[in-house]
mmCIF file of the N, C-alpha and C atoms, coordinates in Angstrom:
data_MODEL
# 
_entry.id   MODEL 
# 
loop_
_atom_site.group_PDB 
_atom_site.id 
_atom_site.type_symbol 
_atom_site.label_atom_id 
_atom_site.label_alt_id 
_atom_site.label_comp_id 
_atom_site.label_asym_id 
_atom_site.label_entity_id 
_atom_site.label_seq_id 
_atom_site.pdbx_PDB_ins_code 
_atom_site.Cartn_x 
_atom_site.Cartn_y 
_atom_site.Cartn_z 
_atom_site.occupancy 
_atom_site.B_iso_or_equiv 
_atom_site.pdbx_formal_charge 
_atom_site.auth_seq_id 
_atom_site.auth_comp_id 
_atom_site.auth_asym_id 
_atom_site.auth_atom_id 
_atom_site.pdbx_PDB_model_num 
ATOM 1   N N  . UNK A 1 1  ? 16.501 49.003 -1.181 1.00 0.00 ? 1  UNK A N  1 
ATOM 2   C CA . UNK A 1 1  ? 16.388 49.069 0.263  1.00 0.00 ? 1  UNK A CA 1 
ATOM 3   C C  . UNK A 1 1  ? 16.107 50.524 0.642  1.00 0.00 ? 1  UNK A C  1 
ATOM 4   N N  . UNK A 1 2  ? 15.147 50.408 1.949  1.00 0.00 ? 2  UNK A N  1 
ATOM 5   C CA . UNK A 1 2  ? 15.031 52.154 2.297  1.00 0.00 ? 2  UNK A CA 1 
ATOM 6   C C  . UNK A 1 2  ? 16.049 52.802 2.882  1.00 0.00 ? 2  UNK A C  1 
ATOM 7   N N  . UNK A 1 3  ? 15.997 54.042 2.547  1.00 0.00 ? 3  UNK A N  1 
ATOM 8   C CA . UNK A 1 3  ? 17.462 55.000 3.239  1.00 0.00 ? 3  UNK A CA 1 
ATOM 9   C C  . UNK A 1 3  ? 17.601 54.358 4.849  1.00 0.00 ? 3  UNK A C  1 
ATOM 10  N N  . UNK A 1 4  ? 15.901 54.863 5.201  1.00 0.00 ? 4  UNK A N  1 
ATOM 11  C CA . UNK A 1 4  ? 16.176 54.554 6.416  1.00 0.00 ? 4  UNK A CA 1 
ATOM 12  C C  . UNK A 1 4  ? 16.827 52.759 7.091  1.00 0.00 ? 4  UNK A C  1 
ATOM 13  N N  . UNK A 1 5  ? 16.649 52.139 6.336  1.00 0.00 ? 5  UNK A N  1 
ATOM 14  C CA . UNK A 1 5  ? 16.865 51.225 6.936  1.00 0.00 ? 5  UNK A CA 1 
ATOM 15  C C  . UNK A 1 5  ? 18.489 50.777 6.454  1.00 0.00 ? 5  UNK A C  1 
ATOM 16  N N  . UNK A 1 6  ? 18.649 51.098 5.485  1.00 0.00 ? 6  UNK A N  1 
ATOM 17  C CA . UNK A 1 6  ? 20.299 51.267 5.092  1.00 0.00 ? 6  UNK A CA 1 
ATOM 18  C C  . UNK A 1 6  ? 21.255 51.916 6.323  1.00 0.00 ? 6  UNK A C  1 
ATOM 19  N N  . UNK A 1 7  ? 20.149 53.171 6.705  1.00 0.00 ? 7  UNK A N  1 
ATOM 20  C CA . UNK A 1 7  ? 21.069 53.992 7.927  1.00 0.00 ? 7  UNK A CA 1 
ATOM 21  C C  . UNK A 1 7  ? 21.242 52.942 9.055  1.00 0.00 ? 7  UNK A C  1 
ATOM 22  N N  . UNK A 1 8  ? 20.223 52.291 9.613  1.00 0.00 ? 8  UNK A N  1 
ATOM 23  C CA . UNK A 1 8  ? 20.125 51.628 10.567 1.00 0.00 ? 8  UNK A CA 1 
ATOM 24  C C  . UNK A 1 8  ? 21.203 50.673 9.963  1.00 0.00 ? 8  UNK A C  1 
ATOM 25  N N  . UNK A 1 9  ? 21.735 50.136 9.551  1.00 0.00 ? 9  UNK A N  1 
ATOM 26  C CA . UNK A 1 9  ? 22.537 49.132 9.131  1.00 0.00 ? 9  UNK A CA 1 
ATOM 27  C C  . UNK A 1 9  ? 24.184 49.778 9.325  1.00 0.00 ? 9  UNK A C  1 
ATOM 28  N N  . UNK A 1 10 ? 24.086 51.181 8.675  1.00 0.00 ? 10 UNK A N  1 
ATOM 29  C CA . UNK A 1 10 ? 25.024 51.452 8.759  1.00 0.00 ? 10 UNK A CA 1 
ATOM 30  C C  . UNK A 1 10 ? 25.589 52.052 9.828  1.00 0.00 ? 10 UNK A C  1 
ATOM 31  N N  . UNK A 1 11 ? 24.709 52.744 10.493 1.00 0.00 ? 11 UNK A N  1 
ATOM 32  C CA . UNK A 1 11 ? 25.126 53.015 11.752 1.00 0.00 ? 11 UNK A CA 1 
ATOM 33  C C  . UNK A 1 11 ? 25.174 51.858 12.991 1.00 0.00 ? 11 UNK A C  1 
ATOM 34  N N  . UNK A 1 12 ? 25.264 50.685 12.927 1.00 0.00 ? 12 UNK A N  1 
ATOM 35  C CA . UNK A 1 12 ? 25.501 49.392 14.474 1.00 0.00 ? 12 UNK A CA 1 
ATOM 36  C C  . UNK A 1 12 ? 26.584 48.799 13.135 1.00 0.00 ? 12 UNK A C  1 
ATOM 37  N N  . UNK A 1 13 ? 27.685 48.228 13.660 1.00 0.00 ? 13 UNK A N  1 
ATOM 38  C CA . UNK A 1 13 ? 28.767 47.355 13.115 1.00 0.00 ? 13 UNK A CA 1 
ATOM 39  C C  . UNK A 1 13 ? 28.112 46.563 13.191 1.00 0.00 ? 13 UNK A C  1 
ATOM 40  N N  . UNK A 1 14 ? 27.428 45.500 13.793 1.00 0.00 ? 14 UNK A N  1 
ATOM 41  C CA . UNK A 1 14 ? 27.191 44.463 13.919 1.00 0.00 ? 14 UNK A CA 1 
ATOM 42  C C  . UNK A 1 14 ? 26.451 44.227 13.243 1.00 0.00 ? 14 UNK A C  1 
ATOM 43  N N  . UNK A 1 15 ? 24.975 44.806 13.193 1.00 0.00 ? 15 UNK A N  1 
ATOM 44  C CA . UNK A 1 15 ? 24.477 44.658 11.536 1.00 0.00 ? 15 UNK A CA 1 
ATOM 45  C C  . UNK A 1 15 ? 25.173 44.603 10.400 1.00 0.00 ? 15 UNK A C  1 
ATOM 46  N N  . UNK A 1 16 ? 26.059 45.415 10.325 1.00 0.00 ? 16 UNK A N  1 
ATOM 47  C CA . UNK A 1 16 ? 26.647 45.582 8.448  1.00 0.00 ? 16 UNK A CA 1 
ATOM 48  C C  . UNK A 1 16 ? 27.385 44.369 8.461  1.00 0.00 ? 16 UNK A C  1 
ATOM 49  N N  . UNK A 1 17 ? 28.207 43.961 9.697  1.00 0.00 ? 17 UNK A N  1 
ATOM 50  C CA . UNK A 1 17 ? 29.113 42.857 9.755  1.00 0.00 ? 17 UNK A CA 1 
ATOM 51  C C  . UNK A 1 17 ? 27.942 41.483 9.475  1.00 0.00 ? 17 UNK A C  1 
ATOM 52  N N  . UNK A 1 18 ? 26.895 41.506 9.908  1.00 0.00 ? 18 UNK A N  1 
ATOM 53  C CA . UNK A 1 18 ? 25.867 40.075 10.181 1.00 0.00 ? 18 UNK A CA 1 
ATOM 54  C C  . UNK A 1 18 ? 25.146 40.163 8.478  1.00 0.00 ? 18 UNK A C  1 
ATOM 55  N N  . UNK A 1 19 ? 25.100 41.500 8.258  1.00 0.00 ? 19 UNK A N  1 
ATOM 56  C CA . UNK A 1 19 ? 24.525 41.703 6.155  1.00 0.00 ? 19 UNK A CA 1 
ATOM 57  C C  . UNK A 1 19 ? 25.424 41.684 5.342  1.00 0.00 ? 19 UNK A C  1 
ATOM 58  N N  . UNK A 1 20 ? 26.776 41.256 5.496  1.00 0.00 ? 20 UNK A N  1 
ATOM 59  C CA . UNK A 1 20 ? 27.740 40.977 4.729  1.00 0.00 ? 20 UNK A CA 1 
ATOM 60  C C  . UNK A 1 20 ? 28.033 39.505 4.762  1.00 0.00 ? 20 UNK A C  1 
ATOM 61  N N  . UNK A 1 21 ? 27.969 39.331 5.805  1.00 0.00 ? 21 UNK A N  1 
ATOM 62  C CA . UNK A 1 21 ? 28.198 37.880 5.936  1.00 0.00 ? 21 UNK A CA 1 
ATOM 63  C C  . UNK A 1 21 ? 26.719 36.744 5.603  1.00 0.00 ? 21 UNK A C  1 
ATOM 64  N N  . UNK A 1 22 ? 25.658 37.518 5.264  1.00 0.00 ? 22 UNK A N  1 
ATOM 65  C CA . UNK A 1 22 ? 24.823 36.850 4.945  1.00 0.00 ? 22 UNK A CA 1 
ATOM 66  C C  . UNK A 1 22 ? 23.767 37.876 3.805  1.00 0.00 ? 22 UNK A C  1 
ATOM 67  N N  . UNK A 1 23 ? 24.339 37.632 2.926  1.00 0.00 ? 23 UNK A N  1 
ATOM 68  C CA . UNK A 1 23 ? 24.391 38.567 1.724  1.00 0.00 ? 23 UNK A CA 1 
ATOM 69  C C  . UNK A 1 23 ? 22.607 38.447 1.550  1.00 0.00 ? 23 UNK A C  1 
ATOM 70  N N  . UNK A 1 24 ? 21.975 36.913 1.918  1.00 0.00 ? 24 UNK A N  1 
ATOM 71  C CA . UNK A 1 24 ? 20.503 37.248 0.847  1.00 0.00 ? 24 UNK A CA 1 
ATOM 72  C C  . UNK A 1 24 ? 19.704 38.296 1.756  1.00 0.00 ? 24 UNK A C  1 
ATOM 73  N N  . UNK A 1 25 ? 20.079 38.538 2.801  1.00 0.00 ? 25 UNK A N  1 
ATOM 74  C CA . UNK A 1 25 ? 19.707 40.060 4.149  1.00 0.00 ? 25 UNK A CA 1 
ATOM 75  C C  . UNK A 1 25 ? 19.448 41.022 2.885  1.00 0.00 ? 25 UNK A C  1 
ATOM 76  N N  . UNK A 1 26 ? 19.884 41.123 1.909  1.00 0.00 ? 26 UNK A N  1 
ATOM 77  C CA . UNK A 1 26 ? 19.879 42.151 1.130  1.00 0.00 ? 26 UNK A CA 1 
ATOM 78  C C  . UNK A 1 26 ? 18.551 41.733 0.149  1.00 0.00 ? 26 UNK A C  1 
ATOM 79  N N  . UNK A 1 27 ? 17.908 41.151 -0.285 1.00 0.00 ? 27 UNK A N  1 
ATOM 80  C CA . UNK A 1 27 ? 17.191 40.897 -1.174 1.00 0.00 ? 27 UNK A CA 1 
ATOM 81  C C  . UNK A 1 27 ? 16.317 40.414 -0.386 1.00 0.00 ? 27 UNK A C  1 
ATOM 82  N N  . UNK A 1 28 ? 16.194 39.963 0.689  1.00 0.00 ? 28 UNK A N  1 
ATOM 83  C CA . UNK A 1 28 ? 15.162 39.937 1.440  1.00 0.00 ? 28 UNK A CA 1 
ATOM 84  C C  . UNK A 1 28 ? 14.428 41.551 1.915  1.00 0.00 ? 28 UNK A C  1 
ATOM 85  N N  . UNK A 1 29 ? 15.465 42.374 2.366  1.00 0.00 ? 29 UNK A N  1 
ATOM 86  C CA . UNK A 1 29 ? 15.349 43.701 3.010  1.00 0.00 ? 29 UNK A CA 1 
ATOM 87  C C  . UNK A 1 29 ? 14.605 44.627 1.374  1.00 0.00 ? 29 UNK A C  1 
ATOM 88  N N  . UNK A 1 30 ? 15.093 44.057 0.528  1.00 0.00 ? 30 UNK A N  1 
ATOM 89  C CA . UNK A 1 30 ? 14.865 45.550 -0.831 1.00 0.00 ? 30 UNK A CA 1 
ATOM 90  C C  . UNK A 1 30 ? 13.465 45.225 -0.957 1.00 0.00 ? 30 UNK A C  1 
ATOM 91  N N  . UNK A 1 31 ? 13.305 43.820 -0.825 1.00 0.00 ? 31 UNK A N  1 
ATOM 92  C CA . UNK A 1 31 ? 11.502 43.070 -1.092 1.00 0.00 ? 31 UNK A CA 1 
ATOM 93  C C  . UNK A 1 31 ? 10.432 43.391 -0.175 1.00 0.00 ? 31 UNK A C  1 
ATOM 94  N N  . UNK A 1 32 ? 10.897 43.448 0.978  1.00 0.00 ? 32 UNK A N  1 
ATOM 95  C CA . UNK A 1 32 ? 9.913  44.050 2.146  1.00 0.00 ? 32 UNK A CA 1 
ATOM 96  C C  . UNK A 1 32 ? 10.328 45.054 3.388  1.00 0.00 ? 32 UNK A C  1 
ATOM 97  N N  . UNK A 1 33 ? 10.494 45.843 3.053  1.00 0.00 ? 33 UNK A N  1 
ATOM 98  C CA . UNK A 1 33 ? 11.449 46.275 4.197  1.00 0.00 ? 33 UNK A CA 1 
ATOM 99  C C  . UNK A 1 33 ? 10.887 45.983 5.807  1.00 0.00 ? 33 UNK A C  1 
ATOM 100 N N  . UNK A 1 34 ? 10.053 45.551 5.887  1.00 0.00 ? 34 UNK A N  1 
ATOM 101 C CA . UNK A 1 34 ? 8.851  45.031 6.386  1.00 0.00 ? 34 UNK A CA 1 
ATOM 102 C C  . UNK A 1 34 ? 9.924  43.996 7.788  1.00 0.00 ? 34 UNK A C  1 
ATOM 103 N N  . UNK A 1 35 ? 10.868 43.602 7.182  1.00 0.00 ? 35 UNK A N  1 
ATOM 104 C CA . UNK A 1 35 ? 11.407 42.205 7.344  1.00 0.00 ? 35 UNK A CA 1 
ATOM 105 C C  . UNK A 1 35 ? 12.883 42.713 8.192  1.00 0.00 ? 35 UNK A C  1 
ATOM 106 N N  . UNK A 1 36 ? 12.898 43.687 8.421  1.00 0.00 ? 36 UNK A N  1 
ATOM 107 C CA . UNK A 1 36 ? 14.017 44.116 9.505  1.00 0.00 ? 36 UNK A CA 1 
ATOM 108 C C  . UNK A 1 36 ? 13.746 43.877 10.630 1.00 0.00 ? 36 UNK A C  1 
ATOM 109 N N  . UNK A 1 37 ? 12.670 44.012 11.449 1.00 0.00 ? 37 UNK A N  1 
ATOM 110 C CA . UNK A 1 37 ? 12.538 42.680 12.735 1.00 0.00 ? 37 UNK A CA 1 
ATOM 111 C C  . UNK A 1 37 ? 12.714 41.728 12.567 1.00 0.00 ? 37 UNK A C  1 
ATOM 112 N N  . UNK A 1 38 ? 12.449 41.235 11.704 1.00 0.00 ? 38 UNK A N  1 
ATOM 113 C CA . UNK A 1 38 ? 13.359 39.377 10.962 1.00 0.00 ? 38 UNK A CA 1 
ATOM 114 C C  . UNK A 1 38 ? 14.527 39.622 11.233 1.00 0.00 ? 38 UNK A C  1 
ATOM 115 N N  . UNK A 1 39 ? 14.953 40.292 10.313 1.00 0.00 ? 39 UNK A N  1 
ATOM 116 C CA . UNK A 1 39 ? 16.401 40.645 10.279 1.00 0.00 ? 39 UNK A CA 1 
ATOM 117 C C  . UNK A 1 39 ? 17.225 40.625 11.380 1.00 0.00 ? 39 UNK A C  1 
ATOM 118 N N  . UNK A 1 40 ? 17.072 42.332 12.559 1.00 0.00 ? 40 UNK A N  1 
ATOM 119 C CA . UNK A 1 40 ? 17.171 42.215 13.758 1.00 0.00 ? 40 UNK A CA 1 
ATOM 120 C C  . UNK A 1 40 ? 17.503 41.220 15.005 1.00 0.00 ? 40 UNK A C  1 
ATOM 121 N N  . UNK A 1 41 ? 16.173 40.391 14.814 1.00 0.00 ? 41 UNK A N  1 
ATOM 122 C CA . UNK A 1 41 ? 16.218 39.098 15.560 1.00 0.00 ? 41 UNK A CA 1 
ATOM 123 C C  . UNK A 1 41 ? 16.962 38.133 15.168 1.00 0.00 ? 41 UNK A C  1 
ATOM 124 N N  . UNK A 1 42 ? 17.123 37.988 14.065 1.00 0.00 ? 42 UNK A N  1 
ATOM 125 C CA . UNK A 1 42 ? 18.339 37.137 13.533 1.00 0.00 ? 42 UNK A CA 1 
ATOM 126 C C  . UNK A 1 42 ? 19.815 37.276 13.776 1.00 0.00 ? 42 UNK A C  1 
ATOM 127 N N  . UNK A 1 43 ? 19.739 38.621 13.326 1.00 0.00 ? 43 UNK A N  1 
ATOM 128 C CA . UNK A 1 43 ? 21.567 38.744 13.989 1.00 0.00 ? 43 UNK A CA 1 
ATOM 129 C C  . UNK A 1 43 ? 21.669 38.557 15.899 1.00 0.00 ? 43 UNK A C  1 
ATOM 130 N N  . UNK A 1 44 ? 20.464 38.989 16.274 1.00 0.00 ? 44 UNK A N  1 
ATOM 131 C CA . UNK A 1 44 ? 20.535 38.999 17.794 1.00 0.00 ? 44 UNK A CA 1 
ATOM 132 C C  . UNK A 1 44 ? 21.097 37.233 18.075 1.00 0.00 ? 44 UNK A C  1 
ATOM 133 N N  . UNK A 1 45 ? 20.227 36.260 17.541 1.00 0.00 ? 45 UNK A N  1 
ATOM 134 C CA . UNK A 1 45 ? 20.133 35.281 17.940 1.00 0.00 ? 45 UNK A CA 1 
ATOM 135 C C  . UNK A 1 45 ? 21.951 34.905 17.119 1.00 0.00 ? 45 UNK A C  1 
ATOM 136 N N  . UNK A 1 46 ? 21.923 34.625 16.136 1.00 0.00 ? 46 UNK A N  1 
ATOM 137 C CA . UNK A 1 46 ? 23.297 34.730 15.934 1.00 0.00 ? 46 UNK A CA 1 
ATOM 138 C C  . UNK A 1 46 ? 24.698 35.119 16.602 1.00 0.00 ? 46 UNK A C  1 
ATOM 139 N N  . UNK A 1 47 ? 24.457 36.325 17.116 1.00 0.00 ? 47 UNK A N  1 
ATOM 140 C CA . UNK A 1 47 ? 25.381 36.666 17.947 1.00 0.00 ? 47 UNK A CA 1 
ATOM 141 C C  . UNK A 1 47 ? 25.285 36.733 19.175 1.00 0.00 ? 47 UNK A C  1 
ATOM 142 N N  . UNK A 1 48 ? 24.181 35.795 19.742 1.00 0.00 ? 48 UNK A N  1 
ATOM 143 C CA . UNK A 1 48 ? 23.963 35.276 21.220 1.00 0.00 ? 48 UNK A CA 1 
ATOM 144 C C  . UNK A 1 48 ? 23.678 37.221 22.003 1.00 0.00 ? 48 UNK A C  1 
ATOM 145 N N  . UNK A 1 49 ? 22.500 37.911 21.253 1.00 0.00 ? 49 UNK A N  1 
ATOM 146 C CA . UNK A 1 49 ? 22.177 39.344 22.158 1.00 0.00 ? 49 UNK A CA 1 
ATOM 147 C C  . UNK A 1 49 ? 21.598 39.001 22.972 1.00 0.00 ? 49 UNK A C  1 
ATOM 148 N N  . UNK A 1 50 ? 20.540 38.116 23.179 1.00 0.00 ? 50 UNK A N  1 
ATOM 149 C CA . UNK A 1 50 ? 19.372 37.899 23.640 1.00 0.00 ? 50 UNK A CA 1 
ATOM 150 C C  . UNK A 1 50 ? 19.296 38.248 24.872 1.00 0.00 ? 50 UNK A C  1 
ATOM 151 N N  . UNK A 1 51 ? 18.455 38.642 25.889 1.00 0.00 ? 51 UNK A N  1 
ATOM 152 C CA . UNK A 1 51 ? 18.727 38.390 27.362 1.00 0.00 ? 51 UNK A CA 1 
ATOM 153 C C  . UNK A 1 51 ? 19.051 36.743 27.665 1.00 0.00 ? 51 UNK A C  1 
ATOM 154 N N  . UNK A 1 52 ? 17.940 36.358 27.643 1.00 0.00 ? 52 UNK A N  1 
ATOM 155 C CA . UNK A 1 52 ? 18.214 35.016 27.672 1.00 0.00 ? 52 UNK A CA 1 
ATOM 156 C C  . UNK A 1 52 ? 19.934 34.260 27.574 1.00 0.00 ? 52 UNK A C  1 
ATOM 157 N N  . UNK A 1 53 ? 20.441 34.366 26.588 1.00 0.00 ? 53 UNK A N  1 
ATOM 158 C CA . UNK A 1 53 ? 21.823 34.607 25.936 1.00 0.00 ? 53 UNK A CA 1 
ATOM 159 C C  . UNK A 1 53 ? 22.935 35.480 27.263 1.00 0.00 ? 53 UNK A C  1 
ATOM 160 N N  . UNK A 1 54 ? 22.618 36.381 27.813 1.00 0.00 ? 54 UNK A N  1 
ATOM 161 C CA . UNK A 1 54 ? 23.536 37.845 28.572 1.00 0.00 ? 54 UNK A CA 1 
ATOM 162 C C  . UNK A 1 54 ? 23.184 36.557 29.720 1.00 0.00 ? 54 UNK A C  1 
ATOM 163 N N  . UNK A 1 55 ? 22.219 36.257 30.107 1.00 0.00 ? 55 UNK A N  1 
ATOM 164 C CA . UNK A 1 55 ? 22.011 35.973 31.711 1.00 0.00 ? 55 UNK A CA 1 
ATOM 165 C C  . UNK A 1 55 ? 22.923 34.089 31.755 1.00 0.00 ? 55 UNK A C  1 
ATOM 166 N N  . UNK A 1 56 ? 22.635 33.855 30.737 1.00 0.00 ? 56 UNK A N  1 
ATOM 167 C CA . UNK A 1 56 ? 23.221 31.716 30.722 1.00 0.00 ? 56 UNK A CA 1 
ATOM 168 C C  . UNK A 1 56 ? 24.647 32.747 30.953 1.00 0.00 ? 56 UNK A C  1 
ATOM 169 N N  . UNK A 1 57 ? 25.378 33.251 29.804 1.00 0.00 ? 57 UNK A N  1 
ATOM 170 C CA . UNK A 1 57 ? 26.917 33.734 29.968 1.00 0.00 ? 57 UNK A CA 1 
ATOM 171 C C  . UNK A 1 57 ? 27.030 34.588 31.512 1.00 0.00 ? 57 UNK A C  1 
ATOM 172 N N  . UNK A 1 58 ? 26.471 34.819 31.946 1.00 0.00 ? 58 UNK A N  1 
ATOM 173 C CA . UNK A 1 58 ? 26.786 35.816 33.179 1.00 0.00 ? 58 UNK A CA 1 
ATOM 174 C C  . UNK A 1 58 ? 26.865 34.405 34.175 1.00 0.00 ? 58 UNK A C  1 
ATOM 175 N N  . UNK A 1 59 ? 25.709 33.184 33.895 1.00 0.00 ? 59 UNK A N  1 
ATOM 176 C CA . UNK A 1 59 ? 25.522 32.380 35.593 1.00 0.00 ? 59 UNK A CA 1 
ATOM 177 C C  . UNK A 1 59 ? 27.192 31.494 35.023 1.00 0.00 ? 59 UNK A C  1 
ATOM 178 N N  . UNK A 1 60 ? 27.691 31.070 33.693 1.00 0.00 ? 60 UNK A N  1 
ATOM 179 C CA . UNK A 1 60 ? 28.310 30.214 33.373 1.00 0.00 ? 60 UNK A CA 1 
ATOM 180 C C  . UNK A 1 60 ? 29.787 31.067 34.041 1.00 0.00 ? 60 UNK A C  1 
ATOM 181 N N  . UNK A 1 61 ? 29.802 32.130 33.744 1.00 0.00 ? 61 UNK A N  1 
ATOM 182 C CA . UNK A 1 61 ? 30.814 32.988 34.809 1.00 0.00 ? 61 UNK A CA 1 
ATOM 183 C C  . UNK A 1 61 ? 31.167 32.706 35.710 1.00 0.00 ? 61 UNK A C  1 
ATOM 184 N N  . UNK A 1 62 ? 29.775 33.129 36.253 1.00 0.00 ? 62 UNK A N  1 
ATOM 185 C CA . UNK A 1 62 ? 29.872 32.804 38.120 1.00 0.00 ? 62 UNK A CA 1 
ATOM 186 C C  . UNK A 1 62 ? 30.413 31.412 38.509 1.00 0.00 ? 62 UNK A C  1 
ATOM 187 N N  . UNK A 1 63 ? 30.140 30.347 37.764 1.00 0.00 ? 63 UNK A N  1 
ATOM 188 C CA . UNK A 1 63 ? 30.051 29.110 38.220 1.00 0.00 ? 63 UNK A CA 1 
ATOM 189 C C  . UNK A 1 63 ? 31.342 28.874 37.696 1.00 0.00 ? 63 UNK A C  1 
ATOM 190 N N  . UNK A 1 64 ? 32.384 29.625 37.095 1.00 0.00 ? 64 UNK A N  1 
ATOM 191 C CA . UNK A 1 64 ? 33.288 29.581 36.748 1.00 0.00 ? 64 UNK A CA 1 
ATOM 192 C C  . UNK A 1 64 ? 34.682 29.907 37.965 1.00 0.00 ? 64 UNK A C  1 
ATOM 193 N N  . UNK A 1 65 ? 33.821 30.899 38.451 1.00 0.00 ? 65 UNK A N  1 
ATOM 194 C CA . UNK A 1 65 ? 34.858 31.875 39.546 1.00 0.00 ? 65 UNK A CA 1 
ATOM 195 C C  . UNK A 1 65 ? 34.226 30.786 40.754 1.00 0.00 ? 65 UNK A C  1 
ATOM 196 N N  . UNK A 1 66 ? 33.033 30.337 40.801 1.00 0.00 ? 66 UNK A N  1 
ATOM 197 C CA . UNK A 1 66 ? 32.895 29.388 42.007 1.00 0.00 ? 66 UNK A CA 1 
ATOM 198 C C  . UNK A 1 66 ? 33.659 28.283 42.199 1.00 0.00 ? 66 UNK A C  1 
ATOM 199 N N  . UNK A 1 67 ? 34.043 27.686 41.028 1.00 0.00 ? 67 UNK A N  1 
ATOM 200 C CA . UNK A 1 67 ? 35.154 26.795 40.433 1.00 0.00 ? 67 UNK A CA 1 
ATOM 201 C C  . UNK A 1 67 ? 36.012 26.800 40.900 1.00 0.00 ? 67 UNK A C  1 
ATOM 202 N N  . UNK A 1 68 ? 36.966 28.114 40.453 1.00 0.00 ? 68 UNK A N  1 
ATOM 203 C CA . UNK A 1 68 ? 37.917 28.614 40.502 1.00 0.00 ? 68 UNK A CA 1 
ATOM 204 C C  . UNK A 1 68 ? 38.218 28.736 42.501 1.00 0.00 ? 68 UNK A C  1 
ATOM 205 N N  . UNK A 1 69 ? 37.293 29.414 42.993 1.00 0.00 ? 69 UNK A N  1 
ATOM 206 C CA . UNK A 1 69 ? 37.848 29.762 44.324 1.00 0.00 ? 69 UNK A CA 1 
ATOM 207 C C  . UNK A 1 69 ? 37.510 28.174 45.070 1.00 0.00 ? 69 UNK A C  1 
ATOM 208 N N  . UNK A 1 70 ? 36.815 27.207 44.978 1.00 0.00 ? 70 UNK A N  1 
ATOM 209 C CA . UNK A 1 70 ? 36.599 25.637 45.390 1.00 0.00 ? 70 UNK A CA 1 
ATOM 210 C C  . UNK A 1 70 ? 38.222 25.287 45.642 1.00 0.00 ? 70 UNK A C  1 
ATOM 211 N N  . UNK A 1 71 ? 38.364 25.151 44.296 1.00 0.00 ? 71 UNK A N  1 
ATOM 212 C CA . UNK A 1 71 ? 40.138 25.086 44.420 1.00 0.00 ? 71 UNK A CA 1 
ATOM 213 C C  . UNK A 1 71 ? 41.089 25.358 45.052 1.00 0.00 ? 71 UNK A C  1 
ATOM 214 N N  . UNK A 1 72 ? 40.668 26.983 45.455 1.00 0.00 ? 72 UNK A N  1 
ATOM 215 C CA . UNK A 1 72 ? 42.000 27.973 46.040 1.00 0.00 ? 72 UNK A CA 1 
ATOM 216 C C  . UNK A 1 72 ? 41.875 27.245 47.595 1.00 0.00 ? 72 UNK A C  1 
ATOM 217 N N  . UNK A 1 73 ? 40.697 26.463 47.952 1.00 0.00 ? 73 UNK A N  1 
ATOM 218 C CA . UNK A 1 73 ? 40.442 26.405 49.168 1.00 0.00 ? 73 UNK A CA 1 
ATOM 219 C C  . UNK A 1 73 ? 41.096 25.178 50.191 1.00 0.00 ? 73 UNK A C  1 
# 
């Protein structure tokens, strides 16, 4: 694997945590390093980064506290 892309791994937790837990990240990454936007996008989608992902959890919130105050009323 390249330094550089080792650094990038090692410097975000969430990468090293998402390449440990999915070990072939490593033999995919030494074969092309090419494949860290693969990579990237994978842990994103995994760990729900996405915008897409930020904005459903933000409206499911709201509609949570809208819930919530329906009630108080």
């Amino acid at each position: 694997m390249n330094i550089d892309i080792q650094m990038k791994i090692n410097s975000d937790s969430k990468l090293k945590t998402f390449i440990r837990q999915n070990p072939i990240w490593y033999k995919y990454l030494n074969r092309n390093p090419d494949n860290y936007k693969v990579f990237y996008q994978s842990m994103k989608n995994i760990y729900k980064l996405n915008t897409s992902d930020k904005i459903s959890k933000t409206m499911d919130n709201l509609s949570m506290i809208q819930a919530f105050l329906d009630v108080l009323k």
